[in-house]
N, C-alpha and C positions, 0 to 999 in steps of 0.2 A: 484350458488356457495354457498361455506356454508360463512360463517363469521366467521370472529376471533372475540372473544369475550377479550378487553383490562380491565385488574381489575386495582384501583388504590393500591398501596402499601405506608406503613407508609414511610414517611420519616427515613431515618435511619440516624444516625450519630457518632458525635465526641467521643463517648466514646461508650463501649460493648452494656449501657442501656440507652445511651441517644441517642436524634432523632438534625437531620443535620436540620438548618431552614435557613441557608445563606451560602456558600463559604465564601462570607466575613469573615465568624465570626470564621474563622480557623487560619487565622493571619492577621497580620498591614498593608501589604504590596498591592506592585502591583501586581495583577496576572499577569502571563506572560505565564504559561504553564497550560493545563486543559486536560491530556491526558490518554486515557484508557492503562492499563499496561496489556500485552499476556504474556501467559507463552509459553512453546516453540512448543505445540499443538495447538496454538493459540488460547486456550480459554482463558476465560477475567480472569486473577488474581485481578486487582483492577486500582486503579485511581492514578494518580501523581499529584501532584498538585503542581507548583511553583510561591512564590512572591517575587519580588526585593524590601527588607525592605530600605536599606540605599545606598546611593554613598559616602562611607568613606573615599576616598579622587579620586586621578586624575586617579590611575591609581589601584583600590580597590573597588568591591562591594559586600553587602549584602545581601544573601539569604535566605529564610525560606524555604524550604518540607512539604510537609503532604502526606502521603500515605494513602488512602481508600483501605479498601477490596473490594471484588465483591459485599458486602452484603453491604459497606458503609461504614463499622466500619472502624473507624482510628485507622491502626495501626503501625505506626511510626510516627515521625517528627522528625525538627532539623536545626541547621543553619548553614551556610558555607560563607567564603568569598571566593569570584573567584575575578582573575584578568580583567582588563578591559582597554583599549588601547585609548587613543584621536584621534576621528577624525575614531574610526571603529566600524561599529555595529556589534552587538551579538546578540544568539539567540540560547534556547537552543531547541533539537530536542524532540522529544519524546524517553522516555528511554527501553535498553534492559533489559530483566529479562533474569539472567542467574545464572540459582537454589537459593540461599535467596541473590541475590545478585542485582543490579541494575546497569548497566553503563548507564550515563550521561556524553552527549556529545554536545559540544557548538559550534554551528559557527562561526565563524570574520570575516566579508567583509567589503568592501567597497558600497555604496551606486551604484555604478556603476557596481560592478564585478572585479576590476581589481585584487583586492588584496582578496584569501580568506585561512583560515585554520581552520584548528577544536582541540579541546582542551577536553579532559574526565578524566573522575574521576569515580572510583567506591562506591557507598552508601552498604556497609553491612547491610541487614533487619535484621540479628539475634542481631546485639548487635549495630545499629543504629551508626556508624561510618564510617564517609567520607573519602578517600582514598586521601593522596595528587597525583594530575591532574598528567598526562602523557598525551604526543605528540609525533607525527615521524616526524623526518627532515631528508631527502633524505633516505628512508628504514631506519631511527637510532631510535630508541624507547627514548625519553627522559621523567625523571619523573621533575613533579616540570613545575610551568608555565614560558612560554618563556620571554628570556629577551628583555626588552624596544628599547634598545640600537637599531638602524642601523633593527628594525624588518621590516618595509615596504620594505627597499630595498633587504634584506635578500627571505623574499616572494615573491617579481616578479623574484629573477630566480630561485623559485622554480618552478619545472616539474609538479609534480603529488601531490596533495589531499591523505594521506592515513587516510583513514576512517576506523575507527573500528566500527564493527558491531557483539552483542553480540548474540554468539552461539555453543551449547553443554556446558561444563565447562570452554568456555575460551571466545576469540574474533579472531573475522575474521579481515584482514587488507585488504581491498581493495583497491588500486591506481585507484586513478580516476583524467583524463587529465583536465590543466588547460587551459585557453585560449590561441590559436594564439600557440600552441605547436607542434611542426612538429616531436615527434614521439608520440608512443603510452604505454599503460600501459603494463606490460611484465609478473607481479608476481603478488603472491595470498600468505600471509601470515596468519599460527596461532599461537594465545598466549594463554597459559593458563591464570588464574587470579593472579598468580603471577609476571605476564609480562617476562615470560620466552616463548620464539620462542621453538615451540613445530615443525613445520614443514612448509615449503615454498614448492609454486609448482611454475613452470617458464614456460611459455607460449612458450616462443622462439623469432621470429621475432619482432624488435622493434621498425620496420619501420612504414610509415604512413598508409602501405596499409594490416597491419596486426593486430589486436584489440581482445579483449576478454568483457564478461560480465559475469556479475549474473546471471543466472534463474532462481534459486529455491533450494533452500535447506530445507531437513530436519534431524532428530537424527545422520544418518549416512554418508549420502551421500550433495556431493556437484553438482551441475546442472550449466554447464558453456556455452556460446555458443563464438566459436572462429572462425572466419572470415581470410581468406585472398586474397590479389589482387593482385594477382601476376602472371609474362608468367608461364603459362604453371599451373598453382598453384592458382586457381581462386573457393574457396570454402568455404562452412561455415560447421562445425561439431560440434556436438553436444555431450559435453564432460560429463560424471560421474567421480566423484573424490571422492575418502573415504574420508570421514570427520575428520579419527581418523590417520593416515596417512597423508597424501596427497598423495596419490599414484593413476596413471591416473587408473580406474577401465576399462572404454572401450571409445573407440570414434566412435560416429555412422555418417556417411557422411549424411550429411542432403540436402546439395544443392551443385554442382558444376556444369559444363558450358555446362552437357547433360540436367539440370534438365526441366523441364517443367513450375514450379513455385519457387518463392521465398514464406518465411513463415512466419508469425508473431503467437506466440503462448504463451501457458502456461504449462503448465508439474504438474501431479499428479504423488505419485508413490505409491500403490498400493500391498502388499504384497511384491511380488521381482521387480514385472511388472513396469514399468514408462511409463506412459501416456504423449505423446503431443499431443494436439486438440487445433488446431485456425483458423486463415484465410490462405488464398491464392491470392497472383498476377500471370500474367505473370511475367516470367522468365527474371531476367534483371540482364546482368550480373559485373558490378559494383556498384550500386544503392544501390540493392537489394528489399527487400520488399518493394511495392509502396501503400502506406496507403489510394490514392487516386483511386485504381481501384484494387480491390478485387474481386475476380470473386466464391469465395463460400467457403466453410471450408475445416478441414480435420483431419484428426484419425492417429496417429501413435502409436502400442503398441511393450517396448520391451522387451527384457526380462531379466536376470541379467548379462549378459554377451554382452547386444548391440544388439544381434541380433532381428531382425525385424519380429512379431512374427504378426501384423495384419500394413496395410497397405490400408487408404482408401479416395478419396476426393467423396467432394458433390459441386457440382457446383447451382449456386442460381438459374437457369431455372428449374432443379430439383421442387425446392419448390411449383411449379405452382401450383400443387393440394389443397395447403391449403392457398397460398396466392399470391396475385398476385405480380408476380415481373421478370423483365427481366432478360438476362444472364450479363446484368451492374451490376444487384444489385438492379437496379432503383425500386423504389415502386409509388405509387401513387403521383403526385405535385412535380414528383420529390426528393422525399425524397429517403433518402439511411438506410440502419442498421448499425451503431455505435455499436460494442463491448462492454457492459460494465464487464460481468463476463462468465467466462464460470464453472456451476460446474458440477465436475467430482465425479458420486458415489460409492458408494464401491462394485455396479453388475455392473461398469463399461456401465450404462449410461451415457449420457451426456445432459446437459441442459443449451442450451446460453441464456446469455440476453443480448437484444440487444436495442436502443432507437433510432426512428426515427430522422433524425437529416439530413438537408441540409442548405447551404450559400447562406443566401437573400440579397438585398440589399436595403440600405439606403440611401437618397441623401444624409441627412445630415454625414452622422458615416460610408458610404459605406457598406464594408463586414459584416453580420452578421447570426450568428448562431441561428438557430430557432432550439428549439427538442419538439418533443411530443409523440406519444404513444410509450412505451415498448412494446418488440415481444417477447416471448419466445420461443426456437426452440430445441422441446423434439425429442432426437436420443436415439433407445435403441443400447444397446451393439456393436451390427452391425454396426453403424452408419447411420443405415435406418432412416429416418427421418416420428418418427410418429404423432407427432401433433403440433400446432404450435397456441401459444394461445396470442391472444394480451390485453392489458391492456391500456383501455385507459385513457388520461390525457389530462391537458390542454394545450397549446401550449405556451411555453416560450421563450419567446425571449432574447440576449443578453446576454444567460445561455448555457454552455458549456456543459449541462447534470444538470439534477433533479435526476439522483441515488445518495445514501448518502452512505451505506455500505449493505453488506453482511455477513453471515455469515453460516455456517452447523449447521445441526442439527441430534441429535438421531444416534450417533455414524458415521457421515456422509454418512447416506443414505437420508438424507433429509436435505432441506434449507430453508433459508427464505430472501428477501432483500428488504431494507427500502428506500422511494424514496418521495424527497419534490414537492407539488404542488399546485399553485397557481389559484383557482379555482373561478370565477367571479359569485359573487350572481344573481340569476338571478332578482330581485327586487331591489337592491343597484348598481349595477354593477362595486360594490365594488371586491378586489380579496380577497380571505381570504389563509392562509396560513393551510393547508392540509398533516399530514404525511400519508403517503403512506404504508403499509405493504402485503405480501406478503407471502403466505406462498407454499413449492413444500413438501409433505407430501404424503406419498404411492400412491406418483404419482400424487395424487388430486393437484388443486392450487387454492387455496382459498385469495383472496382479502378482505382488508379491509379499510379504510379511515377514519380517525379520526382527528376532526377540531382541529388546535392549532392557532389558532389568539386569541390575544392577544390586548386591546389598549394599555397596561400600559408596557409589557413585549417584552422582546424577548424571544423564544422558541428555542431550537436546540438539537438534539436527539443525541447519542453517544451508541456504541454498549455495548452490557452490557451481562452477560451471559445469556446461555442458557436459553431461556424459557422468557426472561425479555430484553427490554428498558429502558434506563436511559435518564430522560428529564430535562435539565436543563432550568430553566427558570431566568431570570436577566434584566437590562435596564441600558442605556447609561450610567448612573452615577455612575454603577457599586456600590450603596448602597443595592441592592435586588439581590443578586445570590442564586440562589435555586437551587437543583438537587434530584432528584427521581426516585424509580426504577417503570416502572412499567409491569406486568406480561402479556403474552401474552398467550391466551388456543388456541394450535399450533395443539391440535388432531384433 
């Protein structure tokens, strides 16, 4: 295989011509947020960064921003007070970019779950001004933070979570159910950034045995999957909704009580075409998809109007030719293939990655999670499956997965994905900590490994644009945070 060849890059930083040598030294405070900002093609625009300067009094606190470019460059900051509740924790999410704008969004719970709600605020990058906070209380948009008074008991009987999620010129509102709630979320709301209700879509049934979700959105189009259990009315469809609108564009029958399998999936979309490719169970028909017996993948292509333009599954006995595995799934010791990505190219190949991964046990801890090699399982257009290439690593244990992220490359006809791993000297039989890189490039897949152990440091990689990793490196005490870009020769 060839090699990726890693350069290092200067540090960059706090100003156009000055170089970054600590986090710390951005501001006073605590970090609490270290998060890459996507723009809405989901390449990297730059870095968020938040610290909690002060607690100004009981129910009052202080924050600082710093916003990094892709390059590093600071180019905003500034400070805000939020409100803050006794007796509830908070925590802010990573934020939306939506065109020079930013929504920040905070959660409130309780240490348990019982009690939780969310609270945003819009940051304007052109002229660096923070938007006073808005919230929804039962569908009502209110601006300004919630009052003290009778709040806890006001939120347990509230219903649904609506969460904004920034996209196109505005935000999305999604209801999402709270615990122990015997119906379900019904509506899909958008705002523009003046907090003006641009358009709502309404599911219907708001019973227990009727539900909707997210799939995937992009520019124009919304991606829903709606569920129902009901006599006679036992089905899940697969919804497109204009983004600019809310108008249903089509609904394609995905699973009802003829079907053969239930589905777990992802969705590209492709010109007019939308892509779904994921797994498959048997067919079960209240359950639905059984995460614990997968019997092999599948291709759905369609075209702007719903209709069903390719149609195709791969059962995992299939794969014999290239690797050994039963029609369970089963591979070698027992291990099975974990899903971590699936990507879809712009010739409408396909390429999973998947991470060996079975339930051992322990007397002392019982149940645990071992994974170890990556599989990759390269389907061209057809969904013919033509090679199938494994990467191996070392076996982790008490780890839910070693992939870190992914990301496309080269107008997405190509990818690359970055995976941690703890690798035993073979003379110390010490483990050293190892990133992992990967590259899929005109089809080629080049490998590479590059030690990051550390005795002073801690090391942890964050996606960073094209072409580049961003490696931050810091220690417990939080006096040494460092971050760096550094370049990846991906031809």
């Amino acid at each position: 295989m060839k090699k990726l060849l890693l350069f290092s890059v200067l540090l960059i930083s706090i100003s156009l011509n000055a170089q970054i040598s600590s986090l710390t030294n951005l501001a006073s405070g605590k970090m609490e947020v270290f998060s890459p900002i996507f723009e809405k093609d989901q390449n990297v625009y730059g870095y968020f960064t938040l610290f909690k300067l002060d607690k100004l009094s009981e129910n009052e606190e202080k924050y600082e921003y710093v916003i990094l470019d892709k390059n590093l460059n600071k180019v905003a900051n500034g400070e805000f007070i939020d409100a803050s509740y006794k007796g509830i924790y908070s925590r802010y999410y990573a934020p939306d970019k939506v065109g020079d704008n930013l929504i920040l969004t905070k959660r409130y719970g309780n240490m348990n779950g019982t009690i939780a709600f969310t609270s945003s605020t819009i940051l304007e990058l052109n002229n660096n001004i923070i938007q006073e906070p808005f919230y929804f209380q039962k569908n009502n948009l209110k601006i300004g933070s919630r009052a003290i008074d009778d709040l806890k008991k006001t939120q347990r009987k509230t219903k649904f979570l609506n969460v904004p999620i920034g996209f196109n010129n505005g935000y999305l509102v999604i209801e999402a159910k709270k615990k122990n709630i015997r119906v379900n979320p019904t509506s899909v709301s958008f705002y523009n950034l003046n907090h003006d209700k641009v358009w709502d879509y309404n599911f219907g049934d708001d019973s227990q045995r009727s539900e909707y979700s997210l799939v995937s959105f992009d520019e124009n189009v919304l991606y829903f999957s709606y569920a129902t259990d009901a006599y006679k009315d036992t089905n899940v469809k697969f919804l497109q909704i204009d983004s600019n609108t809310g108008k249903l564009n089509y609904s394609y029958l995905l699973e009802d009580i003829n079907s053969k399998y239930n589905y777990n999936y992802t969705v590209k979309r492709i010109d007019n075409k939308t892509i779904l490719t994921g797994k498959i169970s048997p067919y079960r028909v209240a359950s639905g998809y059984d995460y614990n017996n997968p019997v092999g993948l599948f291709k759905i292509v369609l075209d702007e109007n719903g209709n069903e333009l390719f149609k195709k599954y791969f059962l995992w006995e299939e794969a014999s030719e290239f690797i050994e595995m039963n029609k369970k799934g089963k591979l070698e010791a027992g291990y099975k293939l974990f899903v971590q990505s699936y990507f879809i190219f712009k010739d409408e190949r396909i390429v999973v990655l998947s991470e060996k991964f079975k339930i051992g046990n322990n007397i002392l801890v019982g149940g645990i999670v071992k994974t170890t090699d990556f599989v990759l399982l390269e389907f061209d257009a057809d969904f013919n499956l033509k090679a199938v290439e494994t990467i191996k690593k070392d076996l982790s244990k008490f780890s839910s997965s070693d992939f870190l992220f992914a990301q496309y490359l080269n107008d997405e006809n190509d990818a690359v994905f970055f995976y941690q791993d703890y690798q035993k000297d073979t003379e110390t039989k010490e483990k050293n900590w190892v990133l992992g890189i990967v590259s899929i490039v005109n089809g080629d897949i080049n490998h590479e490994k590059i030690p990051m152990s550390s005795d002073d440091f801690f090391i942890s990689p964050y996606i960073a644009k094209e072409g580049y990793i961003l490696l931050r490196e810091y220690n417990k005490n939080s006096d040494f945070d460092k971050i760096r870009l550094e370049r990846l020769n991906l031809n």
